[in-house]
C-alpha positions as CSV (number, residue, x, y, z in Angstrom):
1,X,76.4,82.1,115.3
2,X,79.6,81.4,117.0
3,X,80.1,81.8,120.8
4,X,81.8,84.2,122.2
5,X,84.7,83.1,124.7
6,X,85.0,83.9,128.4
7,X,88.5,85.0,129.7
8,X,88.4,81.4,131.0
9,X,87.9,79.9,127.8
10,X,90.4,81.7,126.5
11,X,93.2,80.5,129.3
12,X,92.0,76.8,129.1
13,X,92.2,76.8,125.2
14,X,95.7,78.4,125.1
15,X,97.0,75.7,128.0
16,X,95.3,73.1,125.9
17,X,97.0,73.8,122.9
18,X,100.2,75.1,123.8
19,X,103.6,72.8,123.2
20,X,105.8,75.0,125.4
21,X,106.4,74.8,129.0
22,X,104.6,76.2,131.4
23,X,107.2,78.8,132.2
24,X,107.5,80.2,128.5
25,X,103.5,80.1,128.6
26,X,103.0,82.9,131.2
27,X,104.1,85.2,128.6
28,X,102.9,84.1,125.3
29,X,104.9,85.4,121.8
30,X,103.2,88.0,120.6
31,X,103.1,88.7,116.7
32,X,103.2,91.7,114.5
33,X,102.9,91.3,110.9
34,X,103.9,94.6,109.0
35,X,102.8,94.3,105.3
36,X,103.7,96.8,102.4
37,X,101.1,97.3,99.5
38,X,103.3,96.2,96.1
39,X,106.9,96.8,97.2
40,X,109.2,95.3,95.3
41,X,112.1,93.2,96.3
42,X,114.8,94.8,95.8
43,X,113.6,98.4,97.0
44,X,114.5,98.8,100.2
45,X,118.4,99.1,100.8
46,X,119.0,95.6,102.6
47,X,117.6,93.5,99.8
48,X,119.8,96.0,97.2
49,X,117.8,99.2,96.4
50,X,120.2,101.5,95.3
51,X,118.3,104.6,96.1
52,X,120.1,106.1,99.1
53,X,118.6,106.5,102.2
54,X,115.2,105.0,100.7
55,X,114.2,102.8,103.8
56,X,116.3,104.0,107.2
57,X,113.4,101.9,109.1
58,X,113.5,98.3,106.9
59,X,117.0,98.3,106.6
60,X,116.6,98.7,110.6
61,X,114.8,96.2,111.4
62,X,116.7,94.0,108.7
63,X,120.1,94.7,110.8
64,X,118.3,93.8,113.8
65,X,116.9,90.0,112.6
66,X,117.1,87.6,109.5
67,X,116.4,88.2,106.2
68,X,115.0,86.0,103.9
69,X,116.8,85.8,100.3
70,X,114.6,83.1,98.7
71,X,111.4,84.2,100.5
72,X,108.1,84.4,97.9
73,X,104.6,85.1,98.0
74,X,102.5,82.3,96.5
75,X,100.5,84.5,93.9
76,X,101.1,88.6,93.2
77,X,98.1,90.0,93.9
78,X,97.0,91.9,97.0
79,X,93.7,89.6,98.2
80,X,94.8,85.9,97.3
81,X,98.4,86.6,98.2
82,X,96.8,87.7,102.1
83,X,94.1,84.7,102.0
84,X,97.6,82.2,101.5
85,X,99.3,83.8,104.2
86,X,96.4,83.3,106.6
87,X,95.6,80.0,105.8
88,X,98.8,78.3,104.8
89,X,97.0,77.0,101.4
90,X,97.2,77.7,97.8
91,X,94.5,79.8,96.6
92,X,92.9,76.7,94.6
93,X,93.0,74.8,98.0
94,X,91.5,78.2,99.9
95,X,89.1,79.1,97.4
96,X,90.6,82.7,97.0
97,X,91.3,82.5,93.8
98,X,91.1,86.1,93.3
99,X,89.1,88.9,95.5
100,X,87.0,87.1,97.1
101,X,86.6,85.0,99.9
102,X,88.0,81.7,101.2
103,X,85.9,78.9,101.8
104,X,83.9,78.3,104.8
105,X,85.4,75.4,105.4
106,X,89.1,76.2,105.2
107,X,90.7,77.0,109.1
108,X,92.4,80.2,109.6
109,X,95.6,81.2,111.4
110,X,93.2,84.1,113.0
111,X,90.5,81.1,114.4
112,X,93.3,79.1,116.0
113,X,94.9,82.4,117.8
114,X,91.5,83.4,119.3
115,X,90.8,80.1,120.6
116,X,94.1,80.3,122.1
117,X,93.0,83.8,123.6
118,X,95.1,86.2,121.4
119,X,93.9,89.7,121.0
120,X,93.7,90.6,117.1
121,X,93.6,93.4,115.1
122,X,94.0,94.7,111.4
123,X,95.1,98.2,110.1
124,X,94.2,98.7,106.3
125,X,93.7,96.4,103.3
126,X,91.0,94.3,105.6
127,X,88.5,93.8,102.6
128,X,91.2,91.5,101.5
129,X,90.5,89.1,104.3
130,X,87.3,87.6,103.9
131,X,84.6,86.9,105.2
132,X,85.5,88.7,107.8
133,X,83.8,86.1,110.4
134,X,86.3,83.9,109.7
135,X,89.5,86.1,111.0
136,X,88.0,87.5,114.6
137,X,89.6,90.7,114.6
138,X,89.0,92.6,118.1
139,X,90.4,95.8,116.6
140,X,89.7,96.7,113.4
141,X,90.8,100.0,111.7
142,X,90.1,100.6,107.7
143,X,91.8,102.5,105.1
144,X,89.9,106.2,105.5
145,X,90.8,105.9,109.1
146,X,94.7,105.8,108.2
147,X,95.1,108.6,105.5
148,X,93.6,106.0,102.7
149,X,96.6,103.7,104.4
150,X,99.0,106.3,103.5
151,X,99.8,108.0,107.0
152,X,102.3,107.4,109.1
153,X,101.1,109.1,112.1
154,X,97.9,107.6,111.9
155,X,99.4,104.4,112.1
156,X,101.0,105.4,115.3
157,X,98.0,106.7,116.9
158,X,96.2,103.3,116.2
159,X,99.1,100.7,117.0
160,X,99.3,102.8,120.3
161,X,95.7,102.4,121.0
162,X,96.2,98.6,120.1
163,X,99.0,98.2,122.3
164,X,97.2,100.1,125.3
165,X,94.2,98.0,125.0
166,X,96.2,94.5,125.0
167,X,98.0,95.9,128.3
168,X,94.9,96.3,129.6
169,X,93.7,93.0,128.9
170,X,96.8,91.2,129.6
171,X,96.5,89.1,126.6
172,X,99.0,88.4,124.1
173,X,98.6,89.6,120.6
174,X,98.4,89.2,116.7
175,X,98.8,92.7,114.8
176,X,98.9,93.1,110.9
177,X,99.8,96.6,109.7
178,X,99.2,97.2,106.2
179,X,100.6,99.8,104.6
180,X,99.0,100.7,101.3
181,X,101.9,102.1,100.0
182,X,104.0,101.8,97.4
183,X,100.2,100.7,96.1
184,X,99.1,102.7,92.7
185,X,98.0,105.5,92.7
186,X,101.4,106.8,93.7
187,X,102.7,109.7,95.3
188,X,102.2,113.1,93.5
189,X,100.9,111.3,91.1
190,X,98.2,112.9,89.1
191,X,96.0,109.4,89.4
192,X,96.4,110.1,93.1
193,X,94.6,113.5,92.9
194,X,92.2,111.9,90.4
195,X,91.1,109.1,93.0
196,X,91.5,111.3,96.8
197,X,90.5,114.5,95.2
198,X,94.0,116.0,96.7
199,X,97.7,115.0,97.2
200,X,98.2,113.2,100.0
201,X,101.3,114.4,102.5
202,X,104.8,112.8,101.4
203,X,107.8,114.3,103.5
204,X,110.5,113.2,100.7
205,X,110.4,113.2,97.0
206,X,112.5,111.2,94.5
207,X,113.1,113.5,91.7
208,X,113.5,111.2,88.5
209,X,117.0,111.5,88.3
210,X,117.3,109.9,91.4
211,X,115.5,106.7,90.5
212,X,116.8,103.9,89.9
213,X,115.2,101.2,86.7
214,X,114.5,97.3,87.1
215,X,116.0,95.9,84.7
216,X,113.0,94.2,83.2
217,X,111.6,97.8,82.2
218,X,113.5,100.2,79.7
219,X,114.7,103.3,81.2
220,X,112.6,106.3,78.8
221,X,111.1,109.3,80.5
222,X,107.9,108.4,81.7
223,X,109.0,105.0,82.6
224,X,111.8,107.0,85.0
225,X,109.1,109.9,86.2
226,X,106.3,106.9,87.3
227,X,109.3,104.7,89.3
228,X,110.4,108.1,90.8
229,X,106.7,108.4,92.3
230,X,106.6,104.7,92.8
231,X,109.9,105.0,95.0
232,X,108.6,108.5,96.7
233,X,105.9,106.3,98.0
234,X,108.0,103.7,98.8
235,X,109.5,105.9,101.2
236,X,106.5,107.0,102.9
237,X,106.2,103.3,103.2
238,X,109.1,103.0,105.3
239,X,107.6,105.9,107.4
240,X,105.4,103.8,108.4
241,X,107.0,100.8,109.0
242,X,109.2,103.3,111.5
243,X,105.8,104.7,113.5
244,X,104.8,100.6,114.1
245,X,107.9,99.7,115.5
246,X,107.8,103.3,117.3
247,X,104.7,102.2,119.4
248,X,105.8,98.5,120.0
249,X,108.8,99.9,121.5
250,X,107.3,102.6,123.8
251,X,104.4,100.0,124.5
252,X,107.4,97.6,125.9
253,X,106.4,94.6,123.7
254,X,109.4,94.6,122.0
255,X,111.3,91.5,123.4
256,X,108.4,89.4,123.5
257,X,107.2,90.0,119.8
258,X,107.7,88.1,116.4
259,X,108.0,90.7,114.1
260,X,107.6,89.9,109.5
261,X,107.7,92.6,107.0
262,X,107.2,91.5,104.1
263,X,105.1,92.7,100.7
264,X,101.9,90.9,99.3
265,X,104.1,91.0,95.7
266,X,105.9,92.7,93.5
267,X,105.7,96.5,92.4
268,X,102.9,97.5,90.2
269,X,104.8,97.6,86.6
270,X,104.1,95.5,83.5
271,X,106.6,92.0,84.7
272,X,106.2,92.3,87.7
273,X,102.7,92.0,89.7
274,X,99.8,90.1,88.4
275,X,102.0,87.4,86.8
276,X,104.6,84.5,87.9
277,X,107.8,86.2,87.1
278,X,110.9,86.2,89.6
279,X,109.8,90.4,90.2
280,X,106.4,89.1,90.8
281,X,106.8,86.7,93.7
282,X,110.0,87.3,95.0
283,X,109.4,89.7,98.3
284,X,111.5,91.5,100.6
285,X,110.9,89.0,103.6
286,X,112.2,90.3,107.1
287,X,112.0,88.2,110.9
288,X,112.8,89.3,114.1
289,X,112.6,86.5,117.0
290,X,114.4,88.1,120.0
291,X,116.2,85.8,121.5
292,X,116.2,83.1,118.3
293,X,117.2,85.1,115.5
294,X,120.6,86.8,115.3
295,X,120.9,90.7,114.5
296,X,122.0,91.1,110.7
297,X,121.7,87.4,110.0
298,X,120.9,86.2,106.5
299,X,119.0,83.1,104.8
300,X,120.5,82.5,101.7
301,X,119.8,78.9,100.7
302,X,116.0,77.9,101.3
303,X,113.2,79.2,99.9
304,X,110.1,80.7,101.9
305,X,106.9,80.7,100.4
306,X,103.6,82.2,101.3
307,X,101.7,79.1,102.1
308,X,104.5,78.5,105.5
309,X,103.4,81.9,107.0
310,X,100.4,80.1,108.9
311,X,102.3,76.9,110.4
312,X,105.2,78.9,111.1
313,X,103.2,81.0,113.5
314,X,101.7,78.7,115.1
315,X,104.7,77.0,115.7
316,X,106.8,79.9,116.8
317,X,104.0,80.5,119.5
318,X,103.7,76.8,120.4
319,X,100.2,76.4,119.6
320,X,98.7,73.3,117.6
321,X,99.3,72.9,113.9
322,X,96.0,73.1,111.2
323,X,96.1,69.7,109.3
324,X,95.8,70.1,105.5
325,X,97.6,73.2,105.0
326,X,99.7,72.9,102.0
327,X,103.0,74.7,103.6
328,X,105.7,74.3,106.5
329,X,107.1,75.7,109.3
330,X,110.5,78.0,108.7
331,X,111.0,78.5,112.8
332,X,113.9,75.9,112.4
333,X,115.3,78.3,109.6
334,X,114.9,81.2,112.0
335,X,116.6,79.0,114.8
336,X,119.5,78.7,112.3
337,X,118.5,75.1,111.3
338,X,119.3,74.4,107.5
339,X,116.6,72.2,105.5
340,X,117.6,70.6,102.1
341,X,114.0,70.4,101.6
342,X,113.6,73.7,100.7
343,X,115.1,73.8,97.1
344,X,112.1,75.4,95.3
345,X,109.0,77.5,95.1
346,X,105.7,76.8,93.4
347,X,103.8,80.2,92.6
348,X,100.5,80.7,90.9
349,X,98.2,83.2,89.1
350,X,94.2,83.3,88.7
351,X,92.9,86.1,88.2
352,X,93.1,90.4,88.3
353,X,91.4,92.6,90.2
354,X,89.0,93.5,86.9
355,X,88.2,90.0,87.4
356,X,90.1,88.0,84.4
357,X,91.0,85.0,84.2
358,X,94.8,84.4,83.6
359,X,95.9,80.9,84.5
360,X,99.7,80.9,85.3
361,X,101.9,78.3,87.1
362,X,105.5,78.3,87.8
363,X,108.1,76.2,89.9
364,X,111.2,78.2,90.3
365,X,114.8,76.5,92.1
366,X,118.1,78.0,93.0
367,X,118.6,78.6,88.9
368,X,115.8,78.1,86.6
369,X,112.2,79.2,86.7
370,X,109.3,77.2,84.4
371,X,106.2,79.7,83.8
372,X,103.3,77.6,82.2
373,X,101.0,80.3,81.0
374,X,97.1,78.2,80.5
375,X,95.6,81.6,79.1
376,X,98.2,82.0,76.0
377,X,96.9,81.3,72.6
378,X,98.0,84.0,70.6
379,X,94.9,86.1,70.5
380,X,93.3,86.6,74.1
381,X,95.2,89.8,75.4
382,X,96.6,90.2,78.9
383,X,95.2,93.3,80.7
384,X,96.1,94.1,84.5
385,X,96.4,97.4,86.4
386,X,100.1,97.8,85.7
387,X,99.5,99.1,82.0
388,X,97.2,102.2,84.0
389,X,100.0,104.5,84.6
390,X,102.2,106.4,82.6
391,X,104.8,103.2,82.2
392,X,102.6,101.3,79.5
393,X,101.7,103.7,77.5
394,X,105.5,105.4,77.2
395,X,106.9,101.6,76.3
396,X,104.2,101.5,73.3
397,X,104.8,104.9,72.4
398,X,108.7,104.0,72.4
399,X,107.9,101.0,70.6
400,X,107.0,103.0,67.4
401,X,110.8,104.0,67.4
402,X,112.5,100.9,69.3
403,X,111.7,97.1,68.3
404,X,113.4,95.9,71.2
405,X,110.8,97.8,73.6
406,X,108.1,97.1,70.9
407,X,108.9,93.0,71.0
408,X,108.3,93.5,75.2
409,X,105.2,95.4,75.1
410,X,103.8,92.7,72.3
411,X,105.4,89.5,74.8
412,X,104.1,91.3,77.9
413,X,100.7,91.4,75.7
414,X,100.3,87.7,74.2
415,X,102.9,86.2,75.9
416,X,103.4,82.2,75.2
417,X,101.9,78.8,76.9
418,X,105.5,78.0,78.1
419,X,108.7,80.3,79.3
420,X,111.7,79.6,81.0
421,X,114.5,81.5,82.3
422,X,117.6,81.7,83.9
423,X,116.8,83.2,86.9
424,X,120.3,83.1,88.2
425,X,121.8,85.2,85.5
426,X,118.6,86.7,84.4
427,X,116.0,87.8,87.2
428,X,114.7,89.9,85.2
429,X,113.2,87.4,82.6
430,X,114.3,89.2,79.2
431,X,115.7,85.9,77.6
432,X,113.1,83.4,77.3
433,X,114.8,80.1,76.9
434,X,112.1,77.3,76.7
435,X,113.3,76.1,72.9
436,X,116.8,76.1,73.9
437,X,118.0,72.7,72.8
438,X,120.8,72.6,75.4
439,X,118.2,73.0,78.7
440,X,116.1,70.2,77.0
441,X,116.5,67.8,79.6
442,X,116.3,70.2,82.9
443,X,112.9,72.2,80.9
444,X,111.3,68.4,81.2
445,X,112.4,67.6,84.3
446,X,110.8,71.1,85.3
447,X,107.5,70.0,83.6
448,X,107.0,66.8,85.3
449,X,107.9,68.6,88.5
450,X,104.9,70.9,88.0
451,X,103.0,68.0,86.7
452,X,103.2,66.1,89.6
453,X,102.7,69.0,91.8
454,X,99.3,70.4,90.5
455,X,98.2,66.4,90.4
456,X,99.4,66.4,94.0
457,X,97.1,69.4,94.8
458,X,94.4,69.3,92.8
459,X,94.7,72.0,90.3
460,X,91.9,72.5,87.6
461,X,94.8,73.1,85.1
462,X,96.5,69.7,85.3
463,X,94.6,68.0,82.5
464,X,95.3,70.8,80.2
465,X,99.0,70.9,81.4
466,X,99.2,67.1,80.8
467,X,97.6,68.0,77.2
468,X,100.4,70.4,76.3
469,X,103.8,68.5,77.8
C-alpha cells in the first residue's frame, strides 16, 4: 500500500526535484495531453488532409505552436502505444507488449508528477493504462461517462470540472483527453448501431464523394463509403479537441500549459494500424509551449518518437529525469534547437487486440524504411481489426476482377520476412524494394542498424533476426 501525500509532501517533493528557479517554480507548467483514437496523419488539414474544413480546431492549435513532421508513435496500437508514452520505453522494455499491463517495476511519467504534487486526471481509453496503481490519477472519467468517448460536450463538462477542482487546490496539473474517435466503429456506421444499440450524435457528415483515398487503399465504393464515415468521425474528433481547449481557456490556464495532440497510430485500414508501415506510425504530432514555441512554427528535420514523450515532460516542467528510459527529450526542438541526432525512428509491433502474435520491427530515416516481419512464413495469415469493416471485404471482392487489388489483399495477408521502401517517394509502401540490386548496400546497412539496435535493447527477436540477415 502506498502512502498517501500530505500537501506538504507534495511542496517539498516538487522543490526537491525541480531544476528551475525558484521564480518559474511558483507557477509550475501545467500539461494537457489531447489524444485522438486512430487518426491518421495526414487527416487533419495542417498535416495535408484535403477534406475542407475537416479539423477548424487542430489546424488551430497547429497555427498557434509547432508541428512535428517526423513525429511517430513507437508501435500502432491503442494500449502499448499509451504504455510507451507514459513510460518513455519500448513495449519489450515496459512489458506492454500488447493490452496488458507494464511491469511493476518500470517508473511512470504519472509516479514522478504526483510526487512532485501535480493533480492528474484521465478522460477515456483509461483501461489502456495499466495497472492503474501505477498512474495516480485524481480524476478519473471513463468512456460511458463521455458518450462512449464520442461527445464533445461531455468532454467540456468534465475538463471544466477538472480545471475547477485544480483552482481550488492550487496545484498544477497533468490532463489526458482521449478522444475515441476516429476509433471503429465509425460514425453512422451500421457496426456503430450494432455495438451502442443507436447512432451516436455527429453534427457533420462526409458524404462519399467528399472523401478523400490514402493512397495505399484503392478507391472502389465501399472502400470510399467506410473512409467517408471514418472522416465524419474524424470531424467529431476535432469537436472535441475544440470543447478541451474551450475550458482551458475559460479556466485561464492557457498561458501556463504545455499542450500535445497527437494520435496513438494510424487509421484503422488494412496498411495502416496494427503493423510498421509509414501510415502506421507516423502521427499528427502538435506542441504548444507559450512563451517557447513560436505560433505556425514547423519541425521538419528530426524525428519524434513515442518513447521521448516521458523525458520530455519532465523536462519541460523541470522535474528530475527517470533513468533507463529508452527515449530523449525534444524541449530543445521545441526551443528551436536543431539535433543531428535525430535522423531516424525505430518502431515495433507485438501483438493485436484478439491477442496474436505478429512480430514486426522497422527503422525508418529521412528516405528508406526496413520492416522485418518475424511472423512471415508463407502460411500463418495476418488478422487484425482493420479487415472488420466494409474496406476488406470490398478489396477481396474487387480482387476477383482486379489483380492489382487481388496482389494487395494476398501481400497485406502473408506478407514477407523482409520489406523495404522508399518512403520519400512512396509513403504509401506499394513498391516493395528489398531485392532491388541497386539499394543492396543501403538494405544492409539498414539491417545491421536494426541489428545492433534490438541487441542494444534486448529484443527476444534478435537471434532470429541475426538467423535471417
Amino acid at each position: 500500500m502506498r502512502p498517501t501525500l500530505t500537501r506538504r509532501d507534495f511542496c517539498t517533493a516538487f522543490a526537491a526535484a525541480s531544476a528551475i528557479p525558484a521564480a518559474a517554480a511558483r507557477q509550475p507548467l501545467n500539461v494537457l495531453l489531447i489524444m485522438a483514437d486512430d487518426m491518421n496523419w495526414d487527416s487533419p488539414g495542417a498535416f495535408g488532409g484535403k477534406v475542407p474544413g475537416l479539423t477548424p480546431n487542430i489546424d488551430k492549435l497547429a497555427a498557434s505552436g509547432m508541428r512535428f513532421a517526423r513525429g511517430h508513435v513507437t508501435v500502432a496500437v491503442c494500449q502499448p502505444s499509451r504504455s510507451v508514452l507514459m513510460t518513455g520505453r519500448y513495449p519489450h522494455r515496459n512489458g506492454a507488449e500488447g493490452f496488458g499491463p507494464i511491469r511493476e517495476d518500470v517508473p511512470t511519467l504519472q509516479e514522478q508528477l504526483h510526487a512532485a504534487g501535480y493533480m492528474q486526471g484521465i478522460l477515456a481509453k483509461n483501461v489502456h493504462l495499466a495497472p492503474r496503481a501505477k498512474f495516480w490519477w485524481d480524476t478519473y472519467i471513463t468512456p460511458e461517462q463521455l458518450g462512449q468517448g464520442r461527445d464533445p460536450a461531455a468532454y467540456y463538462r468534465h475538463c471544466t470540472e477538472f480545471f475547477q477542482k485544480v483552482k481550488a487546490e492550487k496545484r498544477p496539473f497533468f490532463l489526458m483527453a482521449n478522444s475515441q474517435d476516429p476509433h471503429r466503429p465509425f460514425a453512422g456506421s451500421e457496426k456503430e448501431l450494432q455495438s451502442f444499440g443507436k447512432h451516436l450524435d455527429y453534427t457533420r457528415k462526409i458524404e462519399p464523394e467528399q472523401a478523400v483515398i490514402p493512397g495505399f487503399l484503392p478507391d472502389i465504393p465501399n472502400v470510399r463509403k467506410e473512409v467517408a464515415e471514418y472522416l465524419t468521425s474524424v470531424y467529431r474528433c476535432d469537436q472535441t479537441v475544440g470543447q478541451v481547449l474551450r475550458a482551458l481557456v475559460e479556466n485561464g490556464f492557457e498561458q501556463n500549459t504545455l499542450v500535445m495532440f497527437l494520435s496513438d497510430n494510424g487509421m484503422s485500414f488494412p496498411y495502416s494500424k496494427t503493423n510498421c508501415y509509414f501510415n502506421s506510425t507516423h502521427t499528427p504530432w502538435l506542441a504548444r509551449w507559450p512563451g517557447i514555441t513560436k505560433p505556425g512554427a514547423v519541425n521538419q528535420n528530426e524525428f519524434i518518437s513515442g518513447i521521448d514523450f516521458t523525458p520530455t515532460i519532465l523536462d519541460a516542467a523541470g522535474l528530475a529525469p527517470i533513468a533507463g528510459v529508452d527515449g530523449r527529450s525534444f524541449a530543445p526542438l521545441m526551443r528551436g534547437k536543431p539535433d543531428s541526432a535525430r535522423d531516424h525512428v525505430f518502431t515495433v509491433f507485438h501483438e493485436t487486440s484478439g491477442h496474436q502474435r505478429y512480430e514486426m520491427r522497422c527503422v525508418q530515416n529521412a528516405k528508406y524504411g526496413y520492416i522485418y516481419n518475424g511472423w512471415s512464413d508463407g502460411k500463418r495469415i495476418f488478422k487484425n481489426e482493420s479487415q472488420s469493416g466494409l474496406t476488406f471485404e470490398a478489396m477481396k471482392a474487387a480482387g476477383e476482377k482486379d489483380p492489382a487489388i487481388a496482389e494487395r489483399v494476398r501481400f497485406f495477408i502473408y506478407r514477407t520476412p523482409e520489406e523495404f521502401y522508399d518512403f520519400a517517394s512512396d509513403p504509401n509502401a506499394l513498391r516493395n524494394r528489398i531485392g532491388d540490386p541497386a539499394l543492396k548496400s543501403v538494405i544492409a546497412g539498414m539491417r545491421k542498424q536494426m541489428l545492433d539496435w534490438m541487441k542494444r535493447t534486448g529484443d527476444r527477436q534478435a537471434a532470429a533476426f541475426e538467423k535471417l540477415v
